[in-house]
Phi, psi and omega in degrees: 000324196276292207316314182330283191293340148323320169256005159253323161308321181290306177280344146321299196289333183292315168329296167295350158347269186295324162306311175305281174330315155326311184287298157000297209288331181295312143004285212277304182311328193265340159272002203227013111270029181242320166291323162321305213272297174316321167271013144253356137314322207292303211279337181293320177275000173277294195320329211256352180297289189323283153011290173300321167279341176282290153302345167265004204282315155339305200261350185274339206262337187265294197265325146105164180289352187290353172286325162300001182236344196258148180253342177297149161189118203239120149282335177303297170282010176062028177244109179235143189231138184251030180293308192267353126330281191293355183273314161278332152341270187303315158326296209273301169339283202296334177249039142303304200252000181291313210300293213282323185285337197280301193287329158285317180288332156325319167309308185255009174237022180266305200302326169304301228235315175286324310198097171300124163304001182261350203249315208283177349282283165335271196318296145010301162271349184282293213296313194290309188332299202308339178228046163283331205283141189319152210235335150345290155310327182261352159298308190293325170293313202290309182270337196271304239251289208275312167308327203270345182273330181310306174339284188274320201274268216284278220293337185272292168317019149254318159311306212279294185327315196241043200263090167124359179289078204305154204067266173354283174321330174311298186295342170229069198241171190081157183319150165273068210312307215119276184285169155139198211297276187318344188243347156294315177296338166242023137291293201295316167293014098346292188274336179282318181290358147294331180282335158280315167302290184321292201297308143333308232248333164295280173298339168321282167354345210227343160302123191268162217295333179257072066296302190307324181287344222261313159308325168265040160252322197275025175102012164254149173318154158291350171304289189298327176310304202280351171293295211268316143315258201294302188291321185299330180262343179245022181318320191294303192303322132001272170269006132314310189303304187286336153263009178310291214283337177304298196307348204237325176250028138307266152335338189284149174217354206241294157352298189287323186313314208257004189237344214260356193073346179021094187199116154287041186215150178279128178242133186271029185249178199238007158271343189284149175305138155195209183222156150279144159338303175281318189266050110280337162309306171301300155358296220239348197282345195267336202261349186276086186277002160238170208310297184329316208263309192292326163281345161303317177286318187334296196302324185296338162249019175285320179302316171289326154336300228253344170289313174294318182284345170296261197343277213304325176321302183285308135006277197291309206288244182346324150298321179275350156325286200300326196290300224270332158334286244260022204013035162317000000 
């Protein structure tokens, strides 16, 4: 009986043995292939920093910081300025997203909390659909369709409103083009609100349920549950979506392409023609045959390269600001 059991001990112990190492090996193999992964993010953005900076380095080394300031942009005479690219980036950005965060979260928060429950999955799945469709598609709408109504409706009845009005007249002066600053940022604020709706509309979800009973018990409204409640607990998720929804109308390039006018000048009106980083690049990039001229765009997207990641920075940085308030 002691050899028996002994020998069922023995083979027990070898079992765990071989388990453990087993386990060890799995281990080792999934950290060292979660780190591999991580440190190949890392080397895609250097590779692609390096990259950008390596191609722009001719037009950064000929103009010089006066390229960020300069507004011309001649390929004939070989004179380029990326200032008004960047001016219509950013203009058309922010009031994309000034436009899409108020309407989205608005969105996700009638689909939470108002919403007949037979109705949220359809509005829901309609609100996600949008932002399958092809950003093409919304140029080609965006030009036969949604411009020729700005045109004739809206901008000459805004023109006429803020007419003799200081500033105002400024921001919305000029001919009623259609196309230009203003009917790109609202293609863009279109195409950024499913993904701000979608994202919002998630992190609502994930708030529990005895805060909110907890809040409409003692008498607050729905107005207040989501002041006070919801957005304050899902602030971080939140403010992922918007910037989810920023990065993508940084970026956008074939839409802002077919509506924005691509004129290469600064304007203070926001009816006026103008251009972006990404649609100059699409533009002008198959057509730039000497060096100078292909690296002035190359620089243009090392700027936009260097715009995002400063946004997100300041970003991710203004969230741990909020957080070290509220001691989270």
């Amino acid at each position: 009986m002691t050899a028996v059991s002994e020998a069922v001990t023995s083979s027990a112990m070898r079992t765990r043995e071989a388990t453990v190492r087993r386990f060890a090996l799995t281990d080792t193999i999934f950290r060292t292939a979660t780190r591999l992964s991580a440190i190949l993010v890392l080397v895609l953005l250097g590779g692609v920093a390096i990259s950008l900076i390596a191609g722009s380095w001719e037009a950064l080394s000929k103009f010089g910081f006066s390229f960020l300031t300069t507004e011309s942009w001649n390929p004939v005479t070989e004179n380029f300025g990326a200032l008004a690219p960047i001016y219509g980036t950013i203009v058309t950005s922010a009031i994309a997203i000034l436009i899409a965060v108020p309407i989205g979260i608005g969105i996700a928060v009638f689909l939470t909390e108002l919403c007949p429950r037979p109705l949220r999955r359809p509005i829901g799945i309609a609100v996600e659909l949008l932002a399958g469709i092809p950003s093409i598609i919304y140029g080609i709408w965006g030009l036969f369709v949604f411009a020729p109504f700005l045109q004739t409706t809206v901008q000459p009845f805004i023109i006429n409103l803020f007419h003799g009005i200081p500033g105002l007249s400024s921001l919305f002066a000029g001919p009623p083009y259609g196309i230009g600053l203003l009917t790109s940022s609202l293609i863009l604020a279109i195409m950024v609100l499913p993904f701000i709706t979608s994202i919002t509309k998630d992190v609502f979800d994930t708030v529990p349920a005895v805060l909110k009973e907890s809040a409409y018990g003692i008498g607050c409204t729905t107005w207040e549950v989501t002041r006070r409640v919801t957005i304050p607990y899902t602030r971080v998720g939140i403010m992922g979506g918007v910037m989810l929804g920023l990065g993508r109308a940084l970026g956008e390039t074939m839409a802002v392409t077919f509506v924005i006018g691509n004129a290469h000048r600064i304007s203070a009106s926001l009816f006026a023609p103008g251009t972006t980083i990404s649609a100059t690049i699409a533009n002008e990039f198959t057509e730039a045959d000497g060096e100078l001229y292909t690296s002035s765009l190359v620089s243009l997207g090392l700027i936009l390269f260097i715009i995002t990641f400063v946004i997100l920075a300041l970003a991710r940085y203004m969230l741990l600001r909020i957080d070290s308030r509220t001691g989270a």
